[in-house]
KOLTORMAR-98074 format. One record per residue: residue in three letters; x, y, z of N, C-alpha, C in turn. Coordinates in steps of 0.2 Angstrom, whole numbers, plus 5000, padded with zeros to 4 digits. Last residue first. Example, Ala and Ser with C-alpha at 12.3 -4.5 7.8 and 13.67 -1.06 7.14 Angstrom:
BEGIN
SER506449895035506849955036506450005039;ALA506649725039506249785039506649845039;
***
This chain:
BEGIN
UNK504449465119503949475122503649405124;UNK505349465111505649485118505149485121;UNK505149405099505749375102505749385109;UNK504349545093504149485092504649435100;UNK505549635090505349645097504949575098;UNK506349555083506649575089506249585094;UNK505149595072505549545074506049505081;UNK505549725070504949705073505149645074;UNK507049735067506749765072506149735075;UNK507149665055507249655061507149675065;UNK505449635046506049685048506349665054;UNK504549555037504449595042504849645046;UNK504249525020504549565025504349575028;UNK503549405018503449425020503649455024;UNK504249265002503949285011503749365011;UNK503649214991504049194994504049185000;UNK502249184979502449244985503049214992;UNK501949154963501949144970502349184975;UNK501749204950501249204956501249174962;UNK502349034944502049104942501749124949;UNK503848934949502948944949502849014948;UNK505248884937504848944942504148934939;UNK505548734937505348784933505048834939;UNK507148674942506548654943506148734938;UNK508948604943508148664943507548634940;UNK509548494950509248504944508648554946;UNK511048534961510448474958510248514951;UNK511848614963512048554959511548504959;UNK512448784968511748724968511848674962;UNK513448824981513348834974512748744973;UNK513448974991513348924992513148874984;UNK514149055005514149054997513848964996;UNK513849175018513849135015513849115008;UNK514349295031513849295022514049205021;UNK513349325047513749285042513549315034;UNK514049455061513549415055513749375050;UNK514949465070514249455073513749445067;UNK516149305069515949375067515249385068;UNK516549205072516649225078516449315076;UNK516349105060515849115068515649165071;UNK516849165047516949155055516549145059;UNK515649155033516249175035516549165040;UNK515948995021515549045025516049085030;UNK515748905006516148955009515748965012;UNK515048805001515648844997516048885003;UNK513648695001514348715007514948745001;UNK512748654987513348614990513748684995;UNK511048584986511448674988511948644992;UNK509748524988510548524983510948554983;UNK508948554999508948564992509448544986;UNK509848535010509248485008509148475002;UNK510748635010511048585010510548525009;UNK509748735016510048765006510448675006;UNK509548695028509048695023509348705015;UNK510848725031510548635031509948655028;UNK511048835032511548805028511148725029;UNK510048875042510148905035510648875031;UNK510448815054509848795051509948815043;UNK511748875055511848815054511248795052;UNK511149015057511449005051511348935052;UNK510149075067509849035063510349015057;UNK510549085084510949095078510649045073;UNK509249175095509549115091509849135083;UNK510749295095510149215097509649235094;UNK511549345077511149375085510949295087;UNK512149355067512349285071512149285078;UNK511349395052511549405058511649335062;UNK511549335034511149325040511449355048;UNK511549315017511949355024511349335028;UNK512249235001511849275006512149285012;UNK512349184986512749224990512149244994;UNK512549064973511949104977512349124984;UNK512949004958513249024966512649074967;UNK512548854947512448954949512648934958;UNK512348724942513248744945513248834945;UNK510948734935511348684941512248744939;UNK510148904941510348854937510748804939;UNK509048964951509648944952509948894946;UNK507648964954508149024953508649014948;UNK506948874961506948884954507248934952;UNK507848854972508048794969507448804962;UNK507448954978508048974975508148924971;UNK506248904985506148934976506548954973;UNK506848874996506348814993506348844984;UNK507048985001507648934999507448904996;UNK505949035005506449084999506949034997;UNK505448955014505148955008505548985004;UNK506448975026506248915021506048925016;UNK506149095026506849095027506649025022;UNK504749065032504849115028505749105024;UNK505149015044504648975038504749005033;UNK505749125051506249055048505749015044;UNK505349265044505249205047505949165049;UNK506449415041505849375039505849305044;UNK507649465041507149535040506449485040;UNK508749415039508549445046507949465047;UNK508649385026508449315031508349365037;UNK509149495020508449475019508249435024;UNK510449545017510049575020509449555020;UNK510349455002510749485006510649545008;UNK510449344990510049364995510349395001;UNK511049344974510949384980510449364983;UNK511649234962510949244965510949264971;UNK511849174945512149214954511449254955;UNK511349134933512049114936512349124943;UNK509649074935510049134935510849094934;UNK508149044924508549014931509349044929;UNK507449194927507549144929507749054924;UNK507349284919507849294921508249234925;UNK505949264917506349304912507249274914;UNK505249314931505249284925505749304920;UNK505349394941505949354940506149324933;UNK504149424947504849474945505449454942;UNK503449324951503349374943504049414943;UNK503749314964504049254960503949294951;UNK503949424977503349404970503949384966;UNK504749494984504349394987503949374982;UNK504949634982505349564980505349494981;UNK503949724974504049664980504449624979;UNK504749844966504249814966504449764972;UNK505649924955505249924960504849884960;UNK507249864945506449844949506149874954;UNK508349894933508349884940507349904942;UNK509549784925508749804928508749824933;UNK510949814915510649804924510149824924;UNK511349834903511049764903510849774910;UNK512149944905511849934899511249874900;UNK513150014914512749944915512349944911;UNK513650144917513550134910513350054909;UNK513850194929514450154927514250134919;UNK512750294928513350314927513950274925;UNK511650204927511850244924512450274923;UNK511750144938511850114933511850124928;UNK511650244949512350184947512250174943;UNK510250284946510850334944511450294946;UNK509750154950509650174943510050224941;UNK510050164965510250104961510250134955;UNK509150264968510050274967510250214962;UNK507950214967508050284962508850294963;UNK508150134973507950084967508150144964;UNK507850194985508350144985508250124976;UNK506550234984507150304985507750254984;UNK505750154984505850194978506450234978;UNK505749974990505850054990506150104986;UNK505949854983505249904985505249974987;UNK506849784972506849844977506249864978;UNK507949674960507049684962507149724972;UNK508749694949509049694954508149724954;UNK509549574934508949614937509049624945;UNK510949574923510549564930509949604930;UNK512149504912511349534911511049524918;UNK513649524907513149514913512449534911;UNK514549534901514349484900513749474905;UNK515149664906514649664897514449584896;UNK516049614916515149654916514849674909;UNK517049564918516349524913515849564912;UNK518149644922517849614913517449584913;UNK517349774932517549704932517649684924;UNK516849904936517549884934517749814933;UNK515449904940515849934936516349934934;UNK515249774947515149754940515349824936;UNK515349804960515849774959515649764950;UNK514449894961515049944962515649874960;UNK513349794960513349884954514349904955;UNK513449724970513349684965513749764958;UNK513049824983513449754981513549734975;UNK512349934979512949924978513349874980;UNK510849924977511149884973511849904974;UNK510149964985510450024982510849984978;UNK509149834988509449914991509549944986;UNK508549714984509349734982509549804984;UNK507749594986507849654991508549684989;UNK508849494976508349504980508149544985;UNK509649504959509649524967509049534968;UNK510149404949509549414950509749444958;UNK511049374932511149394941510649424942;UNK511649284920511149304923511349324932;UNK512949284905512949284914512249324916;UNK513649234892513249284895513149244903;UNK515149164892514749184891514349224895;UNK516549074901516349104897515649104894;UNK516049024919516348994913516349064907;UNK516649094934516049084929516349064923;UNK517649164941517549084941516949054937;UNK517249304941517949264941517949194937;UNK516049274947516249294942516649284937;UNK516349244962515949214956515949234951;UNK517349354964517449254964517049244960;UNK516449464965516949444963517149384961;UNK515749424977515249424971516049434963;UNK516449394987516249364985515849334976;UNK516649534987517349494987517049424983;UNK515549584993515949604985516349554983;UNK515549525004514849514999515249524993;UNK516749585009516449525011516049515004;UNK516049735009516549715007516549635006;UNK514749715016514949735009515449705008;UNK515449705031515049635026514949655020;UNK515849835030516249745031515949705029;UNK514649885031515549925028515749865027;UNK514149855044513849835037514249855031;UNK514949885053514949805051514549815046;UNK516050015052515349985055515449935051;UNK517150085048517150035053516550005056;UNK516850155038517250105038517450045043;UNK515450205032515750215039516150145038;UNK514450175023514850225021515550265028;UNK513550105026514150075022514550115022;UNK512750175034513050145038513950105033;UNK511650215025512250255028512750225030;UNK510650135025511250105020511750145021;UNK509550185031510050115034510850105030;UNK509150275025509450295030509950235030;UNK508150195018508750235014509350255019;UNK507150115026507850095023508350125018;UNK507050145042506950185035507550165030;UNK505850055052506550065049506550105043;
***
């Protein structure tokens, strides 16, 4: 999969990844919206080009309260991301090369107000899937929104993925339709953070694709 390529798709108004941005933006809007006054931590995971979170924080009133880090493996994606954030002038947006399953990228930042994972559950386990939910719960500060996405291909992994963020402390906000071939979900955390472990290793991007084929065989 060439992940500079894949991001074309946003740019086609009637493809589904068009849609679920928007969706995702709408969302990351709310949360904002709805954040009490002060400074605001926002941490994206596998953040592509960052235009979820980048195209909604250049015109929004908090975005001077915003301090985010957005963690990207791919250079080409990380090298747009960085010219967004120069041009809207996001003074305070990180933006990261590097693994985003390494727990070290985070420090600093963690425990956050909003917390992207989106595009990622497709791309990994369900063990895998567990373990990044397990560490949102050191991510997360009590009453931060964590935003994420999963396809609704067989097996449909959301109702598991809403019951495992529902183990954790992680209170049901919003999800989207069923009847849509992907979900975003919202989801806000009301227990008690815990300290991020240094050095540890979330999961293990594998890709839909391989994956899939994994499924077929």
């Amino acid at each position: 999969m060439d992940w500079r390529n894949w991001h074309d798709d946003y740019d086609k108004p009637d493809s589904q990844l068009a849609q679920r941005l928007q969706i995702v933006q709408d969302q990351i809007r709310a949360a904002l919206d709805n954040s009490p006054p002060g400074p605001l931590r926002i941490v994206s995971l596998c953040a592509g080009q960052g235009r979820d979170l980048l195209e909604v924080l250049a015109d929004h009133p908090r975005r001077n309260d915003v301090h985010a880090r957005l963690v990207e493996l791919d250079e080409r994606n990380t090298t747009r991301a960085t010219q967004a954030v120069q041009a809207a002038g996001l003074n305070r947006v990180e933006v990261v090369t590097g693994d985003a399953a390494l727990t070290d990228h985070y420090r600093g930042m963690a425990p956050a107000d909003l917390v992207l994972v989106c595009g990622l559950f497709g791309n990994i386990t369900d063990d895998d899937v567990r373990r990044t939910i397990d560490t949102c719960w050191q991510l997360c500060r009590t009453g931060a929104t964590i935003i994420w996405t999963r396809h609704r291909r067989a097996p449909d992994r959301v109702p598991k993925i809403c019951a495992w963020f529902e183990a954790r402390g992680f209170e049901r906000v919003w999800l989207t339709a069923p009847e849509l071939r992907f979900c975003v979900g919202v989801h806000r955390f009301t227990g008690k953070t815990e300290p991020l472990v240094a050095g540890a290793q979330m999961f293990s991007f594998i890709g839909f694709d391989v994956l899939t084929q994994r499924e077929a065989q």
